[in-house]
C-alpha positions in Angstrom: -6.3 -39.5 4.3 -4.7 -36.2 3.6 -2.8 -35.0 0.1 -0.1 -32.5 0.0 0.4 -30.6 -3.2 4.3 -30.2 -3.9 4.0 -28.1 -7.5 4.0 -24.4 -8.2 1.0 -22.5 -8.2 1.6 -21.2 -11.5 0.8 -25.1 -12.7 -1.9 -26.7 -13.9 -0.8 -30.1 -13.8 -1.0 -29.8 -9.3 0.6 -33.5 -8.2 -0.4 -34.8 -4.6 1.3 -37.6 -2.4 -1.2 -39.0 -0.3 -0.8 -39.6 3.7 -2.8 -42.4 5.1 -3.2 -42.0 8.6 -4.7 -45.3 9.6 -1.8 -47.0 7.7 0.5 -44.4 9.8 -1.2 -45.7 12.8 -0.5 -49.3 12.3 3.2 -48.9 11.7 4.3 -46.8 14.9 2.7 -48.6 18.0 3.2 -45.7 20.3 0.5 -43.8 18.2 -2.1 -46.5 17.7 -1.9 -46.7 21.7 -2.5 -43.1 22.1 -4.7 -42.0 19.6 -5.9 -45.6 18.3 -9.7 -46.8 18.8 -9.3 -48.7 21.7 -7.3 -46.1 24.3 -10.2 -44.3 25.0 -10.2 -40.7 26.8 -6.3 -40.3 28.8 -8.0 -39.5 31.9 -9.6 -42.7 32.3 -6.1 -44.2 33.2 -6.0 -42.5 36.4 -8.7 -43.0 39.8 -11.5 -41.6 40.3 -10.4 -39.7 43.2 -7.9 -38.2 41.0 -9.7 -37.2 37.9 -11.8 -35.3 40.3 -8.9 -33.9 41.9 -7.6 -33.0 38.4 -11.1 -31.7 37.4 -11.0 -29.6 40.8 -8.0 -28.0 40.6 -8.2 -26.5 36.9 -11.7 -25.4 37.0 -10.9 -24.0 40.4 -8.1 -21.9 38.5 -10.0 -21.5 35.8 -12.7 -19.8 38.2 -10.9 -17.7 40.0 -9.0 -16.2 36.9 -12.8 -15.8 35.4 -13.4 -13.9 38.4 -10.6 -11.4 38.0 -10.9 -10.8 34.7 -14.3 -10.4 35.4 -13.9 -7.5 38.0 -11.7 -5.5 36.0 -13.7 -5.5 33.1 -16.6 -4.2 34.8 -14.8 -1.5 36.2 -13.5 -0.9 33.4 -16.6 -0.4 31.2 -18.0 1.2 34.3 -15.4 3.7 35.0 -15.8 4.7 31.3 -19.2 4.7 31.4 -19.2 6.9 34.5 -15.8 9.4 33.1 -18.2 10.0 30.0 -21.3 11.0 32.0 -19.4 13.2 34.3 -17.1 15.3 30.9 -20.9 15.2 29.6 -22.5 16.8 32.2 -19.6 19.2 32.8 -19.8 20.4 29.3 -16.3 19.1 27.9 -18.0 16.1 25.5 -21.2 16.4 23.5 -22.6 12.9 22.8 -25.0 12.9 20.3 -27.3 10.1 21.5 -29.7 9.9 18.6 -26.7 9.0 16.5 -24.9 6.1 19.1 -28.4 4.7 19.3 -28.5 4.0 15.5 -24.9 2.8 14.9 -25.8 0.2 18.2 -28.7 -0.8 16.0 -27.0 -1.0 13.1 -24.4 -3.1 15.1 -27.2 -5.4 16.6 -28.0 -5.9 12.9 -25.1 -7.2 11.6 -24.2 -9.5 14.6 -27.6 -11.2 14.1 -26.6 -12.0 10.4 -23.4 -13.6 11.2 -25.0 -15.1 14.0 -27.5 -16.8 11.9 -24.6 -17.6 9.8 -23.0 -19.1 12.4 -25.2 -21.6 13.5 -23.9 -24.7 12.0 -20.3 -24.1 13.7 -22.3 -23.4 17.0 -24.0 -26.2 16.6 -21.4 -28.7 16.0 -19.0 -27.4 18.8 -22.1 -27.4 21.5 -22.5 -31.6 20.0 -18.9 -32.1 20.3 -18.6 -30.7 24.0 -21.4 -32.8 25.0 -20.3 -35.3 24.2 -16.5 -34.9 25.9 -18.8 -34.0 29.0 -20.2 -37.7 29.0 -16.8 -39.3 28.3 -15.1 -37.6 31.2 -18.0 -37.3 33.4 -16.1 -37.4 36.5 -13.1 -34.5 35.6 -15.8 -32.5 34.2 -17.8 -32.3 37.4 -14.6 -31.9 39.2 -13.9 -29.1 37.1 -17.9 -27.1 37.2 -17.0 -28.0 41.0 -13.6 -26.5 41.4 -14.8 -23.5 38.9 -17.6 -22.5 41.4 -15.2 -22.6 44.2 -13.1 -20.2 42.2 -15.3 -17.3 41.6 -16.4 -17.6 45.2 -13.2 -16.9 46.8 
């Protein structure tokens, strides 16, 4: 069930309607067979051969982008890495070590809090993509198949 307020924010006196879904679901047929209890994951509709198909092909793209982007990034951070060694050496930067390796521990700091804070929503997401990896066992092997292929060509 959701409610939807429809008064002012200024108001005390908030009025809701209330949508019920399953009640929703009952009355238009093409929804119940879609997203009702009984239609199970989409992919299921389709053979085996192609749900792996399916699987292969997206986490083949999905590789191969991952790859890519990959590259560049490390050239990037490396090119960077290796601009502000040469200006350093050369005399045109002063980097004041001492001082980056504080504010990287300071950094490390504060991503361990939210990290810790995190943990619930890490948690949940890591239970809920287990278990759509057992549902759709075959596309998501396709798909771990197809992403290996990727970043190896």
């Amino acid at each position: 069930k959701i409610a939807f307020s429809f008064s002012d924010h200024d108001s005390d006196d908030d009025s809701y309607e209330v949508l019920d879904l399953t009640e929703y679901a009952r009355r238009h047929h093409w929804w119940n067979r879609v997203f009702g209890r009984n239609s199970g994951p989409i992919v299921e509709k389709y053979s085996v051969a192609t749900q792996i198909v399916m699987g292969g092909v997206t986490g083949w793209c999905a590789g191969f982008l991952f790859q890519k982007v990959g590259k560049l990034a490390a050239t990037a951070v490396g090119g960077g890495f290796l601009l502000l060694q040469i200006a350093s050496h050369s005399g045109y930067v002063q980097v004041d070590w001492k001082r980056v390796e504080k504010d990287v521990n300071k950094a490390k700091k504060q991503l361990k809090k939210r990290a810790n804070k995190a943990a619930p929503e890490i948690n949940t997401l890591i239970e809920e993509s287990t278990e759509f990896i057992k549902q759709n066992i075959v596309v998501s092997s396709g798909f771990v198949g197809g992403f290996l292929l990727g970043l190896a060509s």
